[in-house]
C-alpha positions as CSV (number, residue, x, y, z in Angstrom):
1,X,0.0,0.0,0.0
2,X,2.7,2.1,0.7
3,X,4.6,1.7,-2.8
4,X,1.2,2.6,-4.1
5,X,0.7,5.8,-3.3
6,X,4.7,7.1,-3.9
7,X,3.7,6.0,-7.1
8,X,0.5,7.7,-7.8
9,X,2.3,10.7,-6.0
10,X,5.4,10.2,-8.9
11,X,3.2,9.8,-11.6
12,X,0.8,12.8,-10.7
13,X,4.1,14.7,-10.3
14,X,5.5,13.8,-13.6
15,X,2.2,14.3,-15.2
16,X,1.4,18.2,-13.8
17,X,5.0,18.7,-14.3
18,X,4.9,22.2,-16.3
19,X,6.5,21.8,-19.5
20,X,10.4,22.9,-19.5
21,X,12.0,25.1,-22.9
22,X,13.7,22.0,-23.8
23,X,10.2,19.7,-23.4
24,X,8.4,22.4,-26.8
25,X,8.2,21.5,-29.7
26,X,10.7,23.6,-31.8
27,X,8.2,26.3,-33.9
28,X,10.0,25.4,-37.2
29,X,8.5,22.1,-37.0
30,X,5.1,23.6,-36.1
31,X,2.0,24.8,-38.9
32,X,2.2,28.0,-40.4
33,X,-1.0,30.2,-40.2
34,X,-1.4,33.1,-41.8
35,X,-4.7,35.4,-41.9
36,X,-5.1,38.5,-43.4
37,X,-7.6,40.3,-45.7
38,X,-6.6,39.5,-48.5
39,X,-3.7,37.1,-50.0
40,X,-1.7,37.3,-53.4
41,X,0.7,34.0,-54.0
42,X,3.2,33.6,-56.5
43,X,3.7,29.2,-56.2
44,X,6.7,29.6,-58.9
45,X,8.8,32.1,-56.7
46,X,7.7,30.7,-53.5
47,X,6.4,34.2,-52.7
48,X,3.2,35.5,-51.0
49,X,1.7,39.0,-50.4
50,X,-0.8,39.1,-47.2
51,X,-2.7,42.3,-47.3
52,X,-4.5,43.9,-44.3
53,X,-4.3,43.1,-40.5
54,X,-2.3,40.2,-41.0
55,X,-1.6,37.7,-38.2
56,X,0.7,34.8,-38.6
57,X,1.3,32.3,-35.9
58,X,3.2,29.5,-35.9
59,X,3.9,28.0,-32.0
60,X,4.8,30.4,-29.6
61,X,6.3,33.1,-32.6
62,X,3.1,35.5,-33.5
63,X,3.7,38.4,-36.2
64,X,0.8,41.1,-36.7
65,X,1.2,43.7,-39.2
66,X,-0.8,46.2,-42.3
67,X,1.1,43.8,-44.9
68,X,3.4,40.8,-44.9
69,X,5.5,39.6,-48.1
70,X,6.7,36.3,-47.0
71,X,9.2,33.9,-48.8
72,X,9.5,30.0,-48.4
73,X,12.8,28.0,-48.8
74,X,12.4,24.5,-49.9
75,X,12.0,23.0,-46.9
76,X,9.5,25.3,-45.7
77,X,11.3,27.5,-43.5
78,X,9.6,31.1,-43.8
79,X,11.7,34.9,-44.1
80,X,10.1,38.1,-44.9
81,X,9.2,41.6,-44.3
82,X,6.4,43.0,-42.1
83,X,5.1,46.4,-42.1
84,X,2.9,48.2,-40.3
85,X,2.0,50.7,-37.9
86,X,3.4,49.2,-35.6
87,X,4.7,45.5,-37.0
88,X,4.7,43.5,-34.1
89,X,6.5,40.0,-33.1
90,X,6.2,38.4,-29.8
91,X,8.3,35.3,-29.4
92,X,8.5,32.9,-26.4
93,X,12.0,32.9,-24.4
94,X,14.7,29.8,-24.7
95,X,17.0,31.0,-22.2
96,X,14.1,31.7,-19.0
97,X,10.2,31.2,-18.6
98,X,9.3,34.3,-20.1
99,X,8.0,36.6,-23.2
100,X,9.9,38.5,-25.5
101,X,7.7,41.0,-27.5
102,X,8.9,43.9,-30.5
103,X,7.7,46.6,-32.2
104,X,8.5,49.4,-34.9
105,X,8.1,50.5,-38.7
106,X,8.8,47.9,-40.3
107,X,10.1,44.3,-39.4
108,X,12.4,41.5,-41.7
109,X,11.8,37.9,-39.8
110,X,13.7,35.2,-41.0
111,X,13.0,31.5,-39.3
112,X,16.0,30.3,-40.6
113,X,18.6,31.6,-38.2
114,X,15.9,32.9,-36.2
115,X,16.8,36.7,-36.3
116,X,14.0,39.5,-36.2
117,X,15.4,43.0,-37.7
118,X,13.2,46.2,-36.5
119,X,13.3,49.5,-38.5
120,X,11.7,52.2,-37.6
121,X,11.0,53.5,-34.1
122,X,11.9,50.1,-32.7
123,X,11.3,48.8,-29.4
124,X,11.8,45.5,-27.7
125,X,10.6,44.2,-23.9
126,X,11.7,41.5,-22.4
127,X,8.5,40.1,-20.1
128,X,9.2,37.9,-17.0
129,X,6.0,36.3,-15.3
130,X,4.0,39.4,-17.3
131,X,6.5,42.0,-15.9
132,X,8.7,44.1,-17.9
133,X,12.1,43.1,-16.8
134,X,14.0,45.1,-19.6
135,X,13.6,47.6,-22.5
136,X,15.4,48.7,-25.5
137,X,14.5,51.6,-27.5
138,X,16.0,53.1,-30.8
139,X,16.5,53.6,-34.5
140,X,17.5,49.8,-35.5
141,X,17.2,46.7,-33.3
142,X,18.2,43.2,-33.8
143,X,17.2,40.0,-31.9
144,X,18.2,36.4,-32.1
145,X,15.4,34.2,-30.6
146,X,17.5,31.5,-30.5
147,X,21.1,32.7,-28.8
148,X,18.4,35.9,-27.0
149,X,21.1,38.5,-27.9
150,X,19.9,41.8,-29.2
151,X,21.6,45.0,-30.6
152,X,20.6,48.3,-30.9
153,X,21.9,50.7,-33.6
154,X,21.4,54.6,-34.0
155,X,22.3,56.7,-36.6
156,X,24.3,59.9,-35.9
157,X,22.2,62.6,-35.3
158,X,19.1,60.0,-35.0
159,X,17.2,59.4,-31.7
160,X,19.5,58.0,-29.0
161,X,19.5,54.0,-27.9
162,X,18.3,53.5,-25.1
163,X,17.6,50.6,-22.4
164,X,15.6,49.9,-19.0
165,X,16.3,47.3,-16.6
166,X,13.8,46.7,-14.0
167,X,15.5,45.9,-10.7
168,X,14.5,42.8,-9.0
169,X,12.4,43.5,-6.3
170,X,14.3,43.6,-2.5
171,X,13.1,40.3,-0.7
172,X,11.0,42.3,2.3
């Protein structure tokens, strides 16, 4: 009796488990989902045009934008730019449970070295348990969802980069 119920204590531990970063299923191996207003394909270059409030999704990765040209390699990994105003991306973390979300003008996303580029009165938050832990501001951003390093870049003259980190609150 008492094996029993370490077991039914393992096994309802194992299954209420939450899931870890390395239990997901990688997104690239996930559907693609597109919606929009209005779609124009071109099958022989692998290209299509989604026109008006466009939303793709594919996992945890969701893009929103006015207009999204996306291409398709061969093995149906997705790049492309998305415009908008704002284009938006919001990505789940690898590194730590968490969110990271990204806005500006206009927004290349390429899923095959999982790199976001954002042009235009960019802006990327890092989100821990729904709290902004860190923010980074300026002309030119770049983020790789896979290594989580980002850059910001600001043209001479241009608006100033800047970040905010959120201190960890004092343990009262």
């Amino acid at each position: 009796m008492k094996y029993s119920r370490v077991l039914v204590v393992c096994l309802l531990l194992i299954i209420c488990h939450p899931a870890r970063n390395e239990d997901r299923p990688d997104n690239k191996q996930l559907p693609l989902q597109i919606d929009a207003n209005s779609i124009q394909h071109n099958d022989a270059k692998a290209v299509t045009k989604f026109i008006g409030n466009v939303v793709l999704v594919r996992g945890d990765l969701t893009l929103k934008g006015d207009s999204l040209i996306l291409n398709q390699t061969e093995d149906g990994l997705s790049f492309g730019k998305v415009m908008g105003s704002p284009a938006v991306f919001q990505t789940r973390r690898t590194v730590e449970d968490g969110w990271v979300t990204g806005q500006a003008s206009e927004l290349d996303y390429d899923e095959r070295n999982s790199t976001f580029l954002l042009k235009g009165n960019a802006r990327l938050v890092r989100l821990e348990n729904g709290k902004i832990k860190e923010e980074v501001s300026g002309d030119e951003l770049s983020y790789n969802s896979d290594s989580e390093i980002y850059k910001a870049i600001t043209e001479p003259g241009e608006t100033r980069t800047r970040m905010t980190v959120i201190p960890k609150p004092s343990n009262e």
